[in-house]
N, CA, C and O atoms as a Maestro MAE file, in Angstrom:
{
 s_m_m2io_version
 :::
 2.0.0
}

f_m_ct {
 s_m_title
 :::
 protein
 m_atom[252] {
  # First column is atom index #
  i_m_mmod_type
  r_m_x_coord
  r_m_y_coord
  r_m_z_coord
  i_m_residue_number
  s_m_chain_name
  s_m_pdb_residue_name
  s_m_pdb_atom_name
  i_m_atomic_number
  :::
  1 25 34.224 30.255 -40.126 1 A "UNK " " N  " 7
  2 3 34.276 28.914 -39.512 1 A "UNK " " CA " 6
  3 2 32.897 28.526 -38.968 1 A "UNK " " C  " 6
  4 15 32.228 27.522 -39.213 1 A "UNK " " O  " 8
  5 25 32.640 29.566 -38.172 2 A "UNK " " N  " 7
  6 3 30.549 29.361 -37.920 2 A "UNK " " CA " 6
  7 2 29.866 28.971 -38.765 2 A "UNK " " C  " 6
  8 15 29.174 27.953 -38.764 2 A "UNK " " O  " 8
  9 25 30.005 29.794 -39.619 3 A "UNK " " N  " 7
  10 3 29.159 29.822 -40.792 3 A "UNK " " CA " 6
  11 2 29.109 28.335 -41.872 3 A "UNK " " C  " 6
  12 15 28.127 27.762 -42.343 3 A "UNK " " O  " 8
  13 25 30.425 28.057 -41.997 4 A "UNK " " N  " 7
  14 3 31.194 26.527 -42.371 4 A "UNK " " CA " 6
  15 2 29.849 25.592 -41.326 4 A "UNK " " C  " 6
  16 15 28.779 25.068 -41.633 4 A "UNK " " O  " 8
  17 25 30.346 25.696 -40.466 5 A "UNK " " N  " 7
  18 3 29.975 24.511 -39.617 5 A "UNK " " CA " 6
  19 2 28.316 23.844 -39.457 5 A "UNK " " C  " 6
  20 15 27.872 22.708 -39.291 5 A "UNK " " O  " 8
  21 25 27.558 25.554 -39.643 6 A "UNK " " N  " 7
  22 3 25.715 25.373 -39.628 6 A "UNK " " CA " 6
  23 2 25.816 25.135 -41.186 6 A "UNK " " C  " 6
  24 15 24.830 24.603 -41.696 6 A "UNK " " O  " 8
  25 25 26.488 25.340 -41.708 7 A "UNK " " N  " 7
  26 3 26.000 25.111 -43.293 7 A "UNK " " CA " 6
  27 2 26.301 23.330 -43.297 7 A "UNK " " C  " 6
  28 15 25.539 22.389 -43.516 7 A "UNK " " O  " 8
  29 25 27.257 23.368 -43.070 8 A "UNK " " N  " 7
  30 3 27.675 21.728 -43.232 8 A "UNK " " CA " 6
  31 2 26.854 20.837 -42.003 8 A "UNK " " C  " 6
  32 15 27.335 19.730 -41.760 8 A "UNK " " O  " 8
  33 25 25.841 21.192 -41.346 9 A "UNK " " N  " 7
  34 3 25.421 20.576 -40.329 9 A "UNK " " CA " 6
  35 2 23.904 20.617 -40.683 9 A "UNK " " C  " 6
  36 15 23.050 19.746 -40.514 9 A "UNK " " O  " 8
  37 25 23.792 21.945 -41.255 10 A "UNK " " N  " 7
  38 3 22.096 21.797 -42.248 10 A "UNK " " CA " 6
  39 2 22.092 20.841 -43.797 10 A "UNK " " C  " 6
  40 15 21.080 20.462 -44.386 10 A "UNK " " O  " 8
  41 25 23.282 20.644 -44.145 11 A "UNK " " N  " 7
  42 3 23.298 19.892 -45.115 11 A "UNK " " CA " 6
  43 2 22.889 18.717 -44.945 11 A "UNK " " C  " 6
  44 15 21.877 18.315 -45.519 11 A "UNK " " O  " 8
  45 25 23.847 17.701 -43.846 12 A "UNK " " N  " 7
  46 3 23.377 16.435 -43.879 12 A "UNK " " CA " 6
  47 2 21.930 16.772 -42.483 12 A "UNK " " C  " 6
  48 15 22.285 16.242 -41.430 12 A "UNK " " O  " 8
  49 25 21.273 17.108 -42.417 13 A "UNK " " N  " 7
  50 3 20.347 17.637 -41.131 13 A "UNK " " CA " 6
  51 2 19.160 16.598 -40.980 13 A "UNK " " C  " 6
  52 15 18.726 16.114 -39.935 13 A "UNK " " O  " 8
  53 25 18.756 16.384 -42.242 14 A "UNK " " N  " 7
  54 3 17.475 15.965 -42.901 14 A "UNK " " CA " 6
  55 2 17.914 14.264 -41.961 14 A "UNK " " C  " 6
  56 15 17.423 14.060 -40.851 14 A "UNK " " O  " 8
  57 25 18.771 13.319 -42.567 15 A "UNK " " N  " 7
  58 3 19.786 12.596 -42.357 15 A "UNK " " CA " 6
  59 2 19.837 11.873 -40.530 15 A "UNK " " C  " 6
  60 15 19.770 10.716 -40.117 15 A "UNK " " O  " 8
  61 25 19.994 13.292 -39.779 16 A "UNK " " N  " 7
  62 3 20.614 13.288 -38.814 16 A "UNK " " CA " 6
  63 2 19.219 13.133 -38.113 16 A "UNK " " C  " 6
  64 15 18.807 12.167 -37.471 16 A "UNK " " O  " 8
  65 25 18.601 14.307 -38.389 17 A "UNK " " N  " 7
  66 3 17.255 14.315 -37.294 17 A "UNK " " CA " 6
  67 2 16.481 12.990 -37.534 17 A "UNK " " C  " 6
  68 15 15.985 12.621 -36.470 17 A "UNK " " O  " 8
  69 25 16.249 12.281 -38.399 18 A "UNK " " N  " 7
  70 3 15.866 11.341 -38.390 18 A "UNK " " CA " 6
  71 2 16.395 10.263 -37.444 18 A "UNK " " C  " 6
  72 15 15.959 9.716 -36.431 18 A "UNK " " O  " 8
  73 25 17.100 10.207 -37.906 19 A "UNK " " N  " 7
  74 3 18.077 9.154 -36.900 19 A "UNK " " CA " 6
  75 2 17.968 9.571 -35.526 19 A "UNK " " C  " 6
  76 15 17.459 8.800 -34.712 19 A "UNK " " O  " 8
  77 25 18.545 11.126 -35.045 20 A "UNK " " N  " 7
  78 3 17.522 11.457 -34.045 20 A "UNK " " CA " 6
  79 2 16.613 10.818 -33.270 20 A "UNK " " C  " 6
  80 15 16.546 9.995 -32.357 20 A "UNK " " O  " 8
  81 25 15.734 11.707 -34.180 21 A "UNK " " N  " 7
  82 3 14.336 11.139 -33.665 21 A "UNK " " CA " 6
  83 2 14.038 9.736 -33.324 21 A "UNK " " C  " 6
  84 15 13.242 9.437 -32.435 21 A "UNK " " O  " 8
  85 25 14.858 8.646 -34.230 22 A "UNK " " N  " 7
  86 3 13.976 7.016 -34.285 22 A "UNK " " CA " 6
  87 2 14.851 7.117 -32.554 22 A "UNK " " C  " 6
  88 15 14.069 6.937 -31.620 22 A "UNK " " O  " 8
  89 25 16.134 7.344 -32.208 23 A "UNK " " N  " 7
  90 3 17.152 7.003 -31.304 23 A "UNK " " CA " 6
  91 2 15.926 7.535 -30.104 23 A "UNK " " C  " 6
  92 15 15.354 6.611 -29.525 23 A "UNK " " O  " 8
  93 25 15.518 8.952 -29.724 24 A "UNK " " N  " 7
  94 3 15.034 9.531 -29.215 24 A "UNK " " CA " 6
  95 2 13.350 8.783 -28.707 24 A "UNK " " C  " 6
  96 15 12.640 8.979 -27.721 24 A "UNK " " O  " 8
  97 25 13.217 7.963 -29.817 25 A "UNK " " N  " 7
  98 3 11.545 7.686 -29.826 25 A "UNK " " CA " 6
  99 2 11.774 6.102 -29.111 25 A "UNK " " C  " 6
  100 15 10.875 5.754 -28.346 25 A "UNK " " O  " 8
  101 25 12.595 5.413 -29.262 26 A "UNK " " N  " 7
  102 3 13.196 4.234 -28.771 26 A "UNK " " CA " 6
  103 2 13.689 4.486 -27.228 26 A "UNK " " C  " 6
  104 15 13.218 3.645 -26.463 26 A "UNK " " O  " 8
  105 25 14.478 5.394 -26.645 27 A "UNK " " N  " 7
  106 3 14.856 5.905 -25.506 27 A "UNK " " CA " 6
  107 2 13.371 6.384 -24.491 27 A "UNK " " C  " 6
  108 15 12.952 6.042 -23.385 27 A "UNK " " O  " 8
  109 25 12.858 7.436 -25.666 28 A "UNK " " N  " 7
  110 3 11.324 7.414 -24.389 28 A "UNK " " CA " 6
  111 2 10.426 6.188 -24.605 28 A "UNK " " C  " 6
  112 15 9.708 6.188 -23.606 28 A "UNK " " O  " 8
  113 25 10.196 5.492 -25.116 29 A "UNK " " N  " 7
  114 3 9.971 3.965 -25.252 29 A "UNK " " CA " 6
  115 2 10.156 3.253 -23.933 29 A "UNK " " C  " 6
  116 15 9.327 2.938 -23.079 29 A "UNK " " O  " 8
  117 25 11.683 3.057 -24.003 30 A "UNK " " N  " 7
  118 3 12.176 1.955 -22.945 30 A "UNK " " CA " 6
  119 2 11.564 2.661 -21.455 30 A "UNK " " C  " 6
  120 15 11.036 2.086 -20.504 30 A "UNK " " O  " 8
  121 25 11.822 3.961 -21.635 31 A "UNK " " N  " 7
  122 3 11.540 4.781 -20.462 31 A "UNK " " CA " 6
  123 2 10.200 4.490 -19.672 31 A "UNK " " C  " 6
  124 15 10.096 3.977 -18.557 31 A "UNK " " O  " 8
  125 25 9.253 4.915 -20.470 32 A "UNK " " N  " 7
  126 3 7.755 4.728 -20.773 32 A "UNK " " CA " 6
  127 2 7.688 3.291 -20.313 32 A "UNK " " C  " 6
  128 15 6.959 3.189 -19.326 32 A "UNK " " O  " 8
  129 25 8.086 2.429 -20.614 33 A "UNK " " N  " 7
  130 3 7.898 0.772 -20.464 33 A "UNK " " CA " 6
  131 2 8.381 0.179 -19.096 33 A "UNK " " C  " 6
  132 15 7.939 -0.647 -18.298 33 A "UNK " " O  " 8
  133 25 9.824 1.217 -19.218 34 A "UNK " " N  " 7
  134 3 9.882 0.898 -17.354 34 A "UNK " " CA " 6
  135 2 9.480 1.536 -16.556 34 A "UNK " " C  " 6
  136 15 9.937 1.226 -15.456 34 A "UNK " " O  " 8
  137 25 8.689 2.472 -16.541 35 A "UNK " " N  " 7
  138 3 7.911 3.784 -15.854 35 A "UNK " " CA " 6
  139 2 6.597 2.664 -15.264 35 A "UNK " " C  " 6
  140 15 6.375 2.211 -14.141 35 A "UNK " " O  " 8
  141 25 5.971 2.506 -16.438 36 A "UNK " " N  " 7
  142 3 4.807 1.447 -16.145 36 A "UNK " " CA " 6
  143 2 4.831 0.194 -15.469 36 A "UNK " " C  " 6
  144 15 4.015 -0.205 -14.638 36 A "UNK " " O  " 8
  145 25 6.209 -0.601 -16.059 37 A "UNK " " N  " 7
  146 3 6.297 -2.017 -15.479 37 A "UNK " " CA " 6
  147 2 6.368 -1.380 -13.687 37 A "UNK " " C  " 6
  148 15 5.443 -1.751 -12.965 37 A "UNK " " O  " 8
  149 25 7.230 -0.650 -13.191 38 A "UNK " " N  " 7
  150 3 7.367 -0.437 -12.192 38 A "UNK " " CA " 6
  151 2 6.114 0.049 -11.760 38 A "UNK " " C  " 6
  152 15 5.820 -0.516 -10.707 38 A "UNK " " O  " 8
  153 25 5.192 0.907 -12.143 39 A "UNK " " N  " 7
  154 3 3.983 1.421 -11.345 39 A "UNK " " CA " 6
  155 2 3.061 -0.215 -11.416 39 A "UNK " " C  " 6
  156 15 2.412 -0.611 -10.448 39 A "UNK " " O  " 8
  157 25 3.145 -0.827 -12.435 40 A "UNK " " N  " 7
  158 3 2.609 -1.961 -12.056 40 A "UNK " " CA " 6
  159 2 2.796 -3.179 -11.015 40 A "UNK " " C  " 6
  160 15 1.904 -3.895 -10.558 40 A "UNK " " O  " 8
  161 25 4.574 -3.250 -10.685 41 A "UNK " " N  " 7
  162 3 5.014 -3.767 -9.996 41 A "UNK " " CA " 6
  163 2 4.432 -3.715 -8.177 41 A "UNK " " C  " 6
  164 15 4.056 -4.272 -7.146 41 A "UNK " " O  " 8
  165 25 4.753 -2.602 -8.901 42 A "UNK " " N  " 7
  166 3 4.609 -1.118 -7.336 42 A "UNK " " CA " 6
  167 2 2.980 -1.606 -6.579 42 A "UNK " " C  " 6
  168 15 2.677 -1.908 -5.425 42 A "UNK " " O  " 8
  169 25 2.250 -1.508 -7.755 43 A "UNK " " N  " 7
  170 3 0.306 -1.466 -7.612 43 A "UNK " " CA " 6
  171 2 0.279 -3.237 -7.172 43 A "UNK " " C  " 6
  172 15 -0.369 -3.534 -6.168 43 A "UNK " " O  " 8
  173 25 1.067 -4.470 -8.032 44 A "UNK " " N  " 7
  174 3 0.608 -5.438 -7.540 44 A "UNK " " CA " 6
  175 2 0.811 -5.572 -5.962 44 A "UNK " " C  " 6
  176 15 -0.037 -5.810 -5.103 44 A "UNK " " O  " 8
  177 25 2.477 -5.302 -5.803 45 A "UNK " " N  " 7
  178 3 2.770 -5.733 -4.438 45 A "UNK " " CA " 6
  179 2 2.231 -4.782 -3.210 45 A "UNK " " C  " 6
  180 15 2.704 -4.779 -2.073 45 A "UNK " " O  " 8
  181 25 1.443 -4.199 -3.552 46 A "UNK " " N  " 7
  182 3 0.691 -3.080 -2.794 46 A "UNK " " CA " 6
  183 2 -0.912 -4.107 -2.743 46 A "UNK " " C  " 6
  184 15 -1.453 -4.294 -1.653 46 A "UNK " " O  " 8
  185 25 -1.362 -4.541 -3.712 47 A "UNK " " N  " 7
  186 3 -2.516 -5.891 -3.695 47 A "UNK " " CA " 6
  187 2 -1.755 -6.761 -2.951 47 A "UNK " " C  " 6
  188 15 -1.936 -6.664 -1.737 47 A "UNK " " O  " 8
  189 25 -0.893 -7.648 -3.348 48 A "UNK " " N  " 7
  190 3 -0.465 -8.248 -2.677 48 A "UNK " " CA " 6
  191 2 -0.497 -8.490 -0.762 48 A "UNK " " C  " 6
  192 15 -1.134 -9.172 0.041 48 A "UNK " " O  " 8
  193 25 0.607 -7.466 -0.727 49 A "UNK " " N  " 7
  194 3 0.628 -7.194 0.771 49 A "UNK " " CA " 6
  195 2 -0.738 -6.883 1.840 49 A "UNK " " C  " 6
  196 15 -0.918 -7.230 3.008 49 A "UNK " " O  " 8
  197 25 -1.653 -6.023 0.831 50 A "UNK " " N  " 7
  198 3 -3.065 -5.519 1.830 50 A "UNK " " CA " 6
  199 2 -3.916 -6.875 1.753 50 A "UNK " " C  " 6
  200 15 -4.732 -7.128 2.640 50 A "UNK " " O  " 8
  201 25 -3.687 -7.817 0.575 51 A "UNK " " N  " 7
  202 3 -4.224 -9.265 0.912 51 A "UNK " " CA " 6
  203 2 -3.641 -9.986 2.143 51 A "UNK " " C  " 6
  204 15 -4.283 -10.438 3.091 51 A "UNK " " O  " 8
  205 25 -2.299 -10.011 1.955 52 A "UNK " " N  " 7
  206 3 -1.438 -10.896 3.032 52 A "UNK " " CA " 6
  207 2 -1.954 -10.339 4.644 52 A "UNK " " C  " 6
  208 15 -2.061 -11.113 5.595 52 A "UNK " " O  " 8
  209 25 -2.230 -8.914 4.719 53 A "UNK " " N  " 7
  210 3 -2.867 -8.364 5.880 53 A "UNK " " CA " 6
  211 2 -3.813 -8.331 6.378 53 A "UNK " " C  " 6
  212 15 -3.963 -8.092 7.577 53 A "UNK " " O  " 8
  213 25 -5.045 -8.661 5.245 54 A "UNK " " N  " 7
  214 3 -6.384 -9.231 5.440 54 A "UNK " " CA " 6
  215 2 -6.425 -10.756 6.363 54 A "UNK " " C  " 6
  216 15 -6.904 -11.028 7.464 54 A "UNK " " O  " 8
  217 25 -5.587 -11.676 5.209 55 A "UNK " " N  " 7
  218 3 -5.421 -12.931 5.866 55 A "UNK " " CA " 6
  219 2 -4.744 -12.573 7.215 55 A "UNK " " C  " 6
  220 15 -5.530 -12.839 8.124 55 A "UNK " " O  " 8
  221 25 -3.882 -12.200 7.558 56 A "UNK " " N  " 7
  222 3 -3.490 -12.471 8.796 56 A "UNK " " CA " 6
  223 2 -4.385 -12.165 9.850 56 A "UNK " " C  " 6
  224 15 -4.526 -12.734 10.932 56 A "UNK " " O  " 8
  225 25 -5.145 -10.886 9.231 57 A "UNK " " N  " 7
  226 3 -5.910 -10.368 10.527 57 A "UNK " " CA " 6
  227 2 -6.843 -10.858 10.616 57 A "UNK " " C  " 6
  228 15 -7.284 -10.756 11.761 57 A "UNK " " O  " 8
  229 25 -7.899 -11.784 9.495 58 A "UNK " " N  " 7
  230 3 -8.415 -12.689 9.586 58 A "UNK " " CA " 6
  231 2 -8.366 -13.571 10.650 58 A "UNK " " C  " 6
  232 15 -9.195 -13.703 11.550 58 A "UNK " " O  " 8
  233 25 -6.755 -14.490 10.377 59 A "UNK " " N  " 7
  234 3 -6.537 -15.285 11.476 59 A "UNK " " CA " 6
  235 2 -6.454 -14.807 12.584 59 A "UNK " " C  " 6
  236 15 -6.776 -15.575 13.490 59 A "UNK " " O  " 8
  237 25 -6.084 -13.641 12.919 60 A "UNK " " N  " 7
  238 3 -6.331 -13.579 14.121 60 A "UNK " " CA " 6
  239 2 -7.362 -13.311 14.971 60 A "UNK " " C  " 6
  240 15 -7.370 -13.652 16.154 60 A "UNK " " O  " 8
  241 25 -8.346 -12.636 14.345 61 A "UNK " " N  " 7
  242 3 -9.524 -12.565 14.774 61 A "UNK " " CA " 6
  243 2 -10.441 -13.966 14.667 61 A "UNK " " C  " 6
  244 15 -11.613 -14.070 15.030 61 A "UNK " " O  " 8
  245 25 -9.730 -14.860 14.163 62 A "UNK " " N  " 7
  246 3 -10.431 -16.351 14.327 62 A "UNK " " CA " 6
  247 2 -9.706 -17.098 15.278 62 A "UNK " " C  " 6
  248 15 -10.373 -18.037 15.713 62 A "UNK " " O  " 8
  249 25 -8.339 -16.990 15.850 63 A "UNK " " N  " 7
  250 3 -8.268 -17.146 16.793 63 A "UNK " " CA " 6
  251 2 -8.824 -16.861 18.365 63 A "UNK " " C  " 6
  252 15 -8.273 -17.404 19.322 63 A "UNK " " O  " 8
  :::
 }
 m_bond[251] {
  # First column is bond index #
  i_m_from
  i_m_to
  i_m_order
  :::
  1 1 2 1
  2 2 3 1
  3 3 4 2
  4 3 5 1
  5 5 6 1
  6 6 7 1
  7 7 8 2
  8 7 9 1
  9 9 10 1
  10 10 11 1
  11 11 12 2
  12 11 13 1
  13 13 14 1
  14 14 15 1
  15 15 16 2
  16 15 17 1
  17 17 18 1
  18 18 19 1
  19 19 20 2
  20 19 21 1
  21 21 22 1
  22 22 23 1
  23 23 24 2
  24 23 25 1
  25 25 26 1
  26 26 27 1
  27 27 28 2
  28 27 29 1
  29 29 30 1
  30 30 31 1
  31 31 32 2
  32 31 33 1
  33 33 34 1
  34 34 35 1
  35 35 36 2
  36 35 37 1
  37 37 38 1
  38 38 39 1
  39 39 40 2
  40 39 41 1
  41 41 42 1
  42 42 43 1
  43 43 44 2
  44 43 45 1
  45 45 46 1
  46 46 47 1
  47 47 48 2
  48 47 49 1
  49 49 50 1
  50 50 51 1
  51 51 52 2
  52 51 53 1
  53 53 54 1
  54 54 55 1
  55 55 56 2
  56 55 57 1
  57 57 58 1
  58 58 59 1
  59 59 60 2
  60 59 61 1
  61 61 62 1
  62 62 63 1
  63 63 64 2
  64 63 65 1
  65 65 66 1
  66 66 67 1
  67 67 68 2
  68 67 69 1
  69 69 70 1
  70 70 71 1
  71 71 72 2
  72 71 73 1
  73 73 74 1
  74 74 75 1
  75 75 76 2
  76 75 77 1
  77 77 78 1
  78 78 79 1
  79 79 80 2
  80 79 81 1
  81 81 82 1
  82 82 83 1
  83 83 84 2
  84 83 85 1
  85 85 86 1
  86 86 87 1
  87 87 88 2
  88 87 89 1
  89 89 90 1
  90 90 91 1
  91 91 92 2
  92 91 93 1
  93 93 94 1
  94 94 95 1
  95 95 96 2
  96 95 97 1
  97 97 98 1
  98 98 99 1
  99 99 100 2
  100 99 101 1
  101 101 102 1
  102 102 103 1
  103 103 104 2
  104 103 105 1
  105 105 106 1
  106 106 107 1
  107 107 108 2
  108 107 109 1
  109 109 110 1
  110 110 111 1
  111 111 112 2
  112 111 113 1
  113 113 114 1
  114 114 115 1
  115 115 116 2
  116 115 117 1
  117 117 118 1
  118 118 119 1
  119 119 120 2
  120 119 121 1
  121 121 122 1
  122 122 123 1
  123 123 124 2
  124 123 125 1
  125 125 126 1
  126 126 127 1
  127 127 128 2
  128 127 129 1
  129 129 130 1
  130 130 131 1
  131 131 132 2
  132 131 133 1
  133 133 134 1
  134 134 135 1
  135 135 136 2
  136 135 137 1
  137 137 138 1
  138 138 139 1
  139 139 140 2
  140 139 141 1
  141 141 142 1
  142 142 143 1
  143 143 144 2
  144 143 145 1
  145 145 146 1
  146 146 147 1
  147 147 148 2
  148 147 149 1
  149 149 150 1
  150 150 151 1
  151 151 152 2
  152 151 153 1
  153 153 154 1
  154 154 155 1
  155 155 156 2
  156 155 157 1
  157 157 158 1
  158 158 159 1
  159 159 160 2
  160 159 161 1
  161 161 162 1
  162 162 163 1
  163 163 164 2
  164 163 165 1
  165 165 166 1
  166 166 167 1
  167 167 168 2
  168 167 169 1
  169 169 170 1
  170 170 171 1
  171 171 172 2
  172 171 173 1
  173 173 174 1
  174 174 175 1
  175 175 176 2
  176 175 177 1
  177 177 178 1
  178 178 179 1
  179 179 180 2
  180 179 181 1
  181 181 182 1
  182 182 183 1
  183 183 184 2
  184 183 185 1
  185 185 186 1
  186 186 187 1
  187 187 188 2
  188 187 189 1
  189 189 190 1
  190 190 191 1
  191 191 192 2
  192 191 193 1
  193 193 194 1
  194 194 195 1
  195 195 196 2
  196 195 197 1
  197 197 198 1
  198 198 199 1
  199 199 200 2
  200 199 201 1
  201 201 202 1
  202 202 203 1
  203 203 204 2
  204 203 205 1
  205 205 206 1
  206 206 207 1
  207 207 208 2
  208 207 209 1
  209 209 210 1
  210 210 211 1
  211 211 212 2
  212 211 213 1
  213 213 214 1
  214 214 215 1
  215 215 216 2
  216 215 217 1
  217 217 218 1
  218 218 219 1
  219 219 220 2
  220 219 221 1
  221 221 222 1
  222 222 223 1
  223 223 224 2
  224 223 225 1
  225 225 226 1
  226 226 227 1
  227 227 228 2
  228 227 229 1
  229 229 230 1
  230 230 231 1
  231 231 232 2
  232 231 233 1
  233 233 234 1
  234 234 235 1
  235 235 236 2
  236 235 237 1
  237 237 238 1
  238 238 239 1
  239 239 240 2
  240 239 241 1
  241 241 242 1
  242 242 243 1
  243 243 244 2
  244 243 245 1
  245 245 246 1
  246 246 247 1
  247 247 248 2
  248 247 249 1
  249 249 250 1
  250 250 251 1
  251 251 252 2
  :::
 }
}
């Protein structure tokens, strides 16, 4: 029955890993894409905010 099962699983294999792989290469893809959007997100509102803190302290020291 083992033996059945790796034989019939190396048969169509060629088939499978492909498909695999494209599924696999698409998954670390999206991953990869939201990994970045977020470190970018992350990095603007980090500019963002140390601007917004400049200005304020600006104003207040011009007050």
């Amino acid at each position: 029955l083992k033996i059945k099962k790796i034989k019939d699983r190396s048969k169509n294999s060629p088939k499978n890993s492909i498909i695999y792989l494209i599924t696999f290469c698409k998954m670390l893809f999206l991953f990869v894409v939201d990994i970045l959007s977020e470190v970018l997100f992350f990095r603007f509102s980090l500019i963002y905010s140390f601007i917004i803190c400049c200005a304020v302290y600006k104003s207040v020291i011009d007050m």
